[in-house]
C-alpha atoms as a printed R data frame, in Angstrom:
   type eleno elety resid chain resno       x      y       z
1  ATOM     1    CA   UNK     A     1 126.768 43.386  83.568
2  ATOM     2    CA   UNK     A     2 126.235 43.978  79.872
3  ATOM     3    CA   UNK     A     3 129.026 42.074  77.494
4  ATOM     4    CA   UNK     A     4 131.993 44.849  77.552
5  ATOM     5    CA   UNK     A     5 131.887 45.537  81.015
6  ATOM     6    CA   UNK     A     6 132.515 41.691  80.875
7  ATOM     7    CA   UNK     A     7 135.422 42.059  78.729
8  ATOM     8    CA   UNK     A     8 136.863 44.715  80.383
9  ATOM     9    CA   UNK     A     9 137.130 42.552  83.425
10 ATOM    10    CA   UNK     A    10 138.595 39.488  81.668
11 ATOM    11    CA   UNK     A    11 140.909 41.620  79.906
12 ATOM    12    CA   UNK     A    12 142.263 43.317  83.513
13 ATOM    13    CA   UNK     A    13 142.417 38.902  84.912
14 ATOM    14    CA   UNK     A    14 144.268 38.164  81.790
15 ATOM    15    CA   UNK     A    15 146.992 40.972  82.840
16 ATOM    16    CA   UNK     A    16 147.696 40.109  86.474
17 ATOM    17    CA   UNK     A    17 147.583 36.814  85.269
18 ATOM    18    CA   UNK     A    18 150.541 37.409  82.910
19 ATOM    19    CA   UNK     A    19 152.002 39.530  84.811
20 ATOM    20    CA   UNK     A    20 151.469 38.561  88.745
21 ATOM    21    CA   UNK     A    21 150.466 34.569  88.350
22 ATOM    22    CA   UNK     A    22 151.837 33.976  91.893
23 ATOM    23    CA   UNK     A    23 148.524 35.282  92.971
24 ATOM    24    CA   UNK     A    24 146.458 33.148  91.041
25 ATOM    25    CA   UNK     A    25 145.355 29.202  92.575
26 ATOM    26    CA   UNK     A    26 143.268 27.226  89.549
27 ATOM    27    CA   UNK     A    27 142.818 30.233  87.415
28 ATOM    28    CA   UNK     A    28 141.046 32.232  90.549
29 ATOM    29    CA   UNK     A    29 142.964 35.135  92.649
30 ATOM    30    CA   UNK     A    30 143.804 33.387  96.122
31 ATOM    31    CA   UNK     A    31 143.449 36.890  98.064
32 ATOM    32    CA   UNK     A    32 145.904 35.569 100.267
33 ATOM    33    CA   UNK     A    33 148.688 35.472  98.023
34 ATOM    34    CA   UNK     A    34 147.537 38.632  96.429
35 ATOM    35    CA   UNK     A    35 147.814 40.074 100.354
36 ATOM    36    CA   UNK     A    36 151.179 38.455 100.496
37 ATOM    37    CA   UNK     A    37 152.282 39.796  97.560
38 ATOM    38    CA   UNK     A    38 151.089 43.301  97.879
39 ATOM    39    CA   UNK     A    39 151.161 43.765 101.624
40 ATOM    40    CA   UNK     A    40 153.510 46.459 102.042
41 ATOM    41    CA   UNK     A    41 150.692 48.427  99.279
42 ATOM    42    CA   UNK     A    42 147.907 47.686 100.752
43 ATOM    43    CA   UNK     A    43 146.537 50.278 103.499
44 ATOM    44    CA   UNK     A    44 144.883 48.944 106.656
45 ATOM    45    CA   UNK     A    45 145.135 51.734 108.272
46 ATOM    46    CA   UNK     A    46 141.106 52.550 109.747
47 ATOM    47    CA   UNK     A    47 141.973 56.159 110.352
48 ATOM    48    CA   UNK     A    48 139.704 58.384 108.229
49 ATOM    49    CA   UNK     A    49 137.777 61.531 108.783
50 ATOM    50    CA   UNK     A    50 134.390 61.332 109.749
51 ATOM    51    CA   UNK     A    51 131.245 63.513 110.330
52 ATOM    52    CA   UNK     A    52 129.150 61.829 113.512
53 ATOM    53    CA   UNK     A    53 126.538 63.804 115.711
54 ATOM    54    CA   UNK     A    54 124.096 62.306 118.348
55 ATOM    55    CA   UNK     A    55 120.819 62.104 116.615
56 ATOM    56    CA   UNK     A    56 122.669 61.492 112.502
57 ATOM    57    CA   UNK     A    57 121.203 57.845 111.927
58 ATOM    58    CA   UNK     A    58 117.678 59.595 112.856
59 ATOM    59    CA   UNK     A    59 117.796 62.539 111.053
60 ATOM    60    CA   UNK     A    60 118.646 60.402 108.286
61 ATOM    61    CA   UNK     A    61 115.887 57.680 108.582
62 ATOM    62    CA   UNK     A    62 113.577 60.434 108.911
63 ATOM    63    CA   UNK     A    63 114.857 62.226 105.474
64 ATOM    64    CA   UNK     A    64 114.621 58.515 103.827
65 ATOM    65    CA   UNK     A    65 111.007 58.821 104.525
66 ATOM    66    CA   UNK     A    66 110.509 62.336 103.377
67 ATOM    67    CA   UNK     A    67 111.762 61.569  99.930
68 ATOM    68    CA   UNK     A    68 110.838 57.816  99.532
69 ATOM    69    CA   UNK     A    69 106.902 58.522  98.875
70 ATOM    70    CA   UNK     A    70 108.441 60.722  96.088
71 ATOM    71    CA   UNK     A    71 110.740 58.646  94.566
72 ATOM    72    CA   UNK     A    72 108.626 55.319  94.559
73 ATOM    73    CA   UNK     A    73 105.645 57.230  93.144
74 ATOM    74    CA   UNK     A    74 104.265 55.061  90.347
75 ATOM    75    CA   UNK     A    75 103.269 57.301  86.948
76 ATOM    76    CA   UNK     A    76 100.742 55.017  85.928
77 ATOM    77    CA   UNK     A    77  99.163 55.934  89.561
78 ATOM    78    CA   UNK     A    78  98.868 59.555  89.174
């Protein structure tokens, strides 16, 4: 993380700190007040569309090792 990304995230702490500091234990978030707090917000709902087929998880390991040759080439090598 470079120095403003850094920033950035301190900056977005320092907010819910001032303006949720329920969820905050010893200057960390406790995720289970944060939970408690937010529960009726937070969606645990699993249901989501998906694109399976028998044969996907090879078909994709054998793309991987189609293009990995090519994208680990080494241009000092060639």
């Amino acid at each position: 993380m470079n120095g403003e990304s850094l920033n950035i995230l301190q900056e977005r702490i320092a907010k819910l700190k001032a303006d949720f500091p329920e969820i905050f234990t010893e200057g960390k978030i406790d995720i289970e007040k944060f939970k408690a707090t937010f529960s009726t917000d937070i969606n645990t709902n699993n249901e989501r569309y998906v694109m399976n087929w028998a044969g996907k998880v090879m078909l994709l390991k054998y793309c991987r090792s189609l293009l990995l040759p090519h994208l680990n080439r080494n241009p000092k090598n060639q």
